[in-house]
C-alpha positions in Angstrom: -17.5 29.8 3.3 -17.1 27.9 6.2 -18.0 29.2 9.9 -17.6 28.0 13.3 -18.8 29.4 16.5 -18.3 28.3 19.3 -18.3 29.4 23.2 -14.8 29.1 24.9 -16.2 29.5 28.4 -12.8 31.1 29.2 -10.8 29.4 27.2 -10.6 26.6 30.5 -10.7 23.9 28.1 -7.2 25.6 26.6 -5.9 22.5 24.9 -8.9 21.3 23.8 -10.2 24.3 22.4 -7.0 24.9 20.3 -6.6 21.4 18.9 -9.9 21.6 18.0 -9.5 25.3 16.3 -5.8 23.8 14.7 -8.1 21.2 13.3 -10.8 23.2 11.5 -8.0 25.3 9.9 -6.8 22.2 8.3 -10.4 21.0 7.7 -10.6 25.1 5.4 -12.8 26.9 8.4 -12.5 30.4 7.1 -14.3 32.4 10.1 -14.2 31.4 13.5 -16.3 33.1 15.7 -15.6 32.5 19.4 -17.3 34.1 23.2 -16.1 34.3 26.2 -12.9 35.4 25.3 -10.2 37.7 27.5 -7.7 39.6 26.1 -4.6 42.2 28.1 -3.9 39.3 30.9 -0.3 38.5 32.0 0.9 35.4 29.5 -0.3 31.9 30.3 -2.0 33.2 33.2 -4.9 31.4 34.5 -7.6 32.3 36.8 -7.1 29.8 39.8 -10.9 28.3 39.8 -12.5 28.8 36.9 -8.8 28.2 35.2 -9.9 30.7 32.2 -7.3 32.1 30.4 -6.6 35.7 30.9 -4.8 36.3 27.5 -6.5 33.9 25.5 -7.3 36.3 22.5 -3.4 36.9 22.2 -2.6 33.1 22.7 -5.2 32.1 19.6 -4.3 34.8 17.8 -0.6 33.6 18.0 -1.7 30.0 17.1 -4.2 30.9 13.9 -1.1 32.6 12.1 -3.6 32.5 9.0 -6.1 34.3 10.1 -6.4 38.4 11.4 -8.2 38.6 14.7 -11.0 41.0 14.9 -12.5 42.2 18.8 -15.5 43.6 20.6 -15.1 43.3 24.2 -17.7 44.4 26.8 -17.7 48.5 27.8 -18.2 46.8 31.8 -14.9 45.7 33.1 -14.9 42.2 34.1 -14.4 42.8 38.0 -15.2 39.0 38.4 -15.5 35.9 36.3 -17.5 33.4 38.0 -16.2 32.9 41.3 -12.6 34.5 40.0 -11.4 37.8 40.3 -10.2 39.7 37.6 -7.9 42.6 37.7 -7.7 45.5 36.1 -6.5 46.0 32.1 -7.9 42.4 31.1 -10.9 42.6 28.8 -13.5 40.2 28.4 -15.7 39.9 25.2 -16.2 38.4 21.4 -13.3 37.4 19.3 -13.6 36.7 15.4 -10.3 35.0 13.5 -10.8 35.6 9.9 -8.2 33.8 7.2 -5.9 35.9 5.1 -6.9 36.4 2.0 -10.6 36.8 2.5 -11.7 40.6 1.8 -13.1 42.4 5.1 -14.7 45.6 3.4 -15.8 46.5 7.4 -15.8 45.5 11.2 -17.4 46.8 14.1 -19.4 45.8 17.6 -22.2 47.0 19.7 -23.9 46.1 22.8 -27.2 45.0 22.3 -29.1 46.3 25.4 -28.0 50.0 26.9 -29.4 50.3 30.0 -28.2 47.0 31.5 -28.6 48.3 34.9 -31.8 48.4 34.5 -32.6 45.0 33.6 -35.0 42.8 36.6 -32.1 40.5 37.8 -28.9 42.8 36.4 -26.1 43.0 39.4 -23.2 44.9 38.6 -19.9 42.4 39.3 -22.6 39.3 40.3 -21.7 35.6 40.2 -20.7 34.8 36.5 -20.3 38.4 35.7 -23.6 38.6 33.3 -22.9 42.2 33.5 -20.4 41.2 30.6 -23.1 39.7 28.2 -25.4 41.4 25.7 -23.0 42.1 23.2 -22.1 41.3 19.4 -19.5 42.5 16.7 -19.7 41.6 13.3 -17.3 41.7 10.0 -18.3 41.9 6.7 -16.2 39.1 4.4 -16.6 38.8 0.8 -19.9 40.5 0.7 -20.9 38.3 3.5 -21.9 40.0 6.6 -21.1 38.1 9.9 -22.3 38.6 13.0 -21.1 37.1 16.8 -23.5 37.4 18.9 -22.9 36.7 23.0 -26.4 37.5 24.6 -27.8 39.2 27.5 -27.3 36.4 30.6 -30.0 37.3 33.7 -29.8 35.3 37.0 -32.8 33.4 38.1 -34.2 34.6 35.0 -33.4 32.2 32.6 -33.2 31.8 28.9 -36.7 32.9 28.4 -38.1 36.0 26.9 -37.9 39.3 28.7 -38.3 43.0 26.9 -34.5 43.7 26.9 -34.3 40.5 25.0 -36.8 41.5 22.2 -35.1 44.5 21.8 -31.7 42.8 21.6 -33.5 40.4 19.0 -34.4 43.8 17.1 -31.3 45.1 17.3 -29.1 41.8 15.8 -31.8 41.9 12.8 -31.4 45.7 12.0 -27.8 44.9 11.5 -27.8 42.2 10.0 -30.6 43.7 7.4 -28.2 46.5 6.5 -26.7 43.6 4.3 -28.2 41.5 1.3 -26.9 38.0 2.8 -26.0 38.3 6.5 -25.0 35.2 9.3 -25.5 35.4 12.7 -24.1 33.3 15.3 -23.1 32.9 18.8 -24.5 32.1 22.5 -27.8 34.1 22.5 -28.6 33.1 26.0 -32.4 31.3 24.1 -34.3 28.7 24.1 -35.9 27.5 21.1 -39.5 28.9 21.9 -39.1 32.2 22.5 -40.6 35.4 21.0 -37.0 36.5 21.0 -36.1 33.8 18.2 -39.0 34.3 16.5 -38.1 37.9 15.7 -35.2 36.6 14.4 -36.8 34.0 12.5 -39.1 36.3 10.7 -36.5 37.5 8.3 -34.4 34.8 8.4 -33.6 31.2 8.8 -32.9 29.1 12.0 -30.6 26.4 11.2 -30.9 25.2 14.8 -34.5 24.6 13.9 -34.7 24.0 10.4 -31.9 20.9 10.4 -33.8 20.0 13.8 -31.1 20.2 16.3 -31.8 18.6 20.0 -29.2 20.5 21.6 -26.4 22.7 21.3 -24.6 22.0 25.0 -22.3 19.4 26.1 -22.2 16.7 28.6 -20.2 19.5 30.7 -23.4 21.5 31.1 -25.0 20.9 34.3 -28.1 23.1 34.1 -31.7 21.7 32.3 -32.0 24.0 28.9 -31.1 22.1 25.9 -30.3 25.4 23.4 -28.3 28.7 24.2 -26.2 28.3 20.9 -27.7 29.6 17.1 -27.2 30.1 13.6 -29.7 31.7 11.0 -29.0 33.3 7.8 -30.4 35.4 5.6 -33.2 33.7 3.5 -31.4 34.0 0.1 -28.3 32.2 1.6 -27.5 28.7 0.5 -26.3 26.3 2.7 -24.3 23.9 1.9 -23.9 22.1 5.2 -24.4 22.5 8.6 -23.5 20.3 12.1 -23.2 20.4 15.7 -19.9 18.8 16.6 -19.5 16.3 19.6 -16.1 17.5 20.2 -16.3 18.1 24.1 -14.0 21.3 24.6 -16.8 23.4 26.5 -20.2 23.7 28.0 -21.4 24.8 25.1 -21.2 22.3 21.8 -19.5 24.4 18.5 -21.5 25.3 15.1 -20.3 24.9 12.5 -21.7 26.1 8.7 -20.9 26.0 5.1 -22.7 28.3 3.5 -22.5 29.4 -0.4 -20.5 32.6 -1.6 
């Protein structure tokens, strides 16, 4: 089964982003697992500086006519998106495409911190609306649970460890323990050292780690921390392959795994 995740920032990369996606359908993807994703915009329309895509969920979901769409968006409405405003009845969350023909015996999301308020650097409607973060939805797919994971963002913060982020580590491993052979992918908002991963990679294994991955961003990333993006699997899961791909359609770089069924 092949999985790719990948961060759409927006979807501002729109052409990009679905060429690329068009191409890993031919190339037998059969999840894609996708953040930063809106859904209930006007069609086409565009945020005028950050030049997301308001109905991108709708618009992928239109051009992966294979796959069924699955959704978890944020309980926080997105009041802004960067330096955008967004208006009301748009969402703004995780997206997961998953091709016809597979068997999804279940679906469902959480967030994966409750009290953001009260996190040290949490401002409701702040610059790059990380009141939207800290939340995952998974599927399960041919025995096969997967998991999306877009994690808890905190200005000035950083990607280091903090206690929200422990328990969001705790809380992406219950779930994906409820299931003999789990995945778990996404923007975790980590870098590589953390206590935060190493929860994680208690019970399972850290393909960024164990394939010895450099860095999961783009030349689009301006900022200094090489890792945000993940994938670990359960211990007894094969994997056949696994890559980070240099195609240049985000700030973040996409993941993609082949792991055995």
């Amino acid at each position: 089964m092949k999985i790719l995740s990948l961060n759409i920032a927006g979807g501002a990369e729109y052409s990009k982003i679905v060429s690329l996606l068009e191409a890993k359908c031919l190339d037998g993807v059969d999840v894609f697992c996708l953040q930063e994703v809106f859904s209930g915009g006007a069609e086409n329309a565009v945020l005028p500086n950050t030049r997301a895509h308001t109905d991108m969920f709708e618009q992928l979901q239109s051009t992966l006519k294979d796959y069924n769409g699955y959704t978890f968006f944020s309980p926080r409405h997105p009041g802004c998106y960067i330096d955008d405003a967004v208006s009301g009845g748009i969402e703004f969350g995780l997206a997961m495409f998953v091709r016809k023909g597979l068997s999804v015996e279940h679906s469902g999301g959480f967030v994966t911190y409750e009290n953001a308020e009260s996190i040290a650097g949490f401002t409701k409607g702040a610059a790059k609306s990380r009141d939207l973060t800290g939340i995952a939805q998974f599927v399960d797919v041919d025995g096969m649970r997967i998991i999306n994971v877009h994690g808890i963002s905190l200005q000035g913060i950083g990607k280091g460890d903090t206690p929200e982020r422990l328990v969001q580590s705790q809380k992406i491993l219950t779930c994906a323990k409820e299931k003999e052979r789990s995945c778990v992918v996404g923007d975790l908002n980590l870098t590589l050292e953390t206590s935060s991963v190493a929860l994680l990679e208690k019970d399972m294994k850290n393909l960024i780690r164990v394939y010895g991955i450099q860095t999961t961003r783009t030349s689009r990333y301006t900022g200094s921390d090489p890792y945000a993006d993940y994938v670990f699997v359960s211990n007894n899961v094969e994997v056949d392959d696994f890559a980070v791909l240099s195609d240049e359609v985000s700030d973040h770089a996409a993941l993609l795994v082949d792991v055995a069924v």
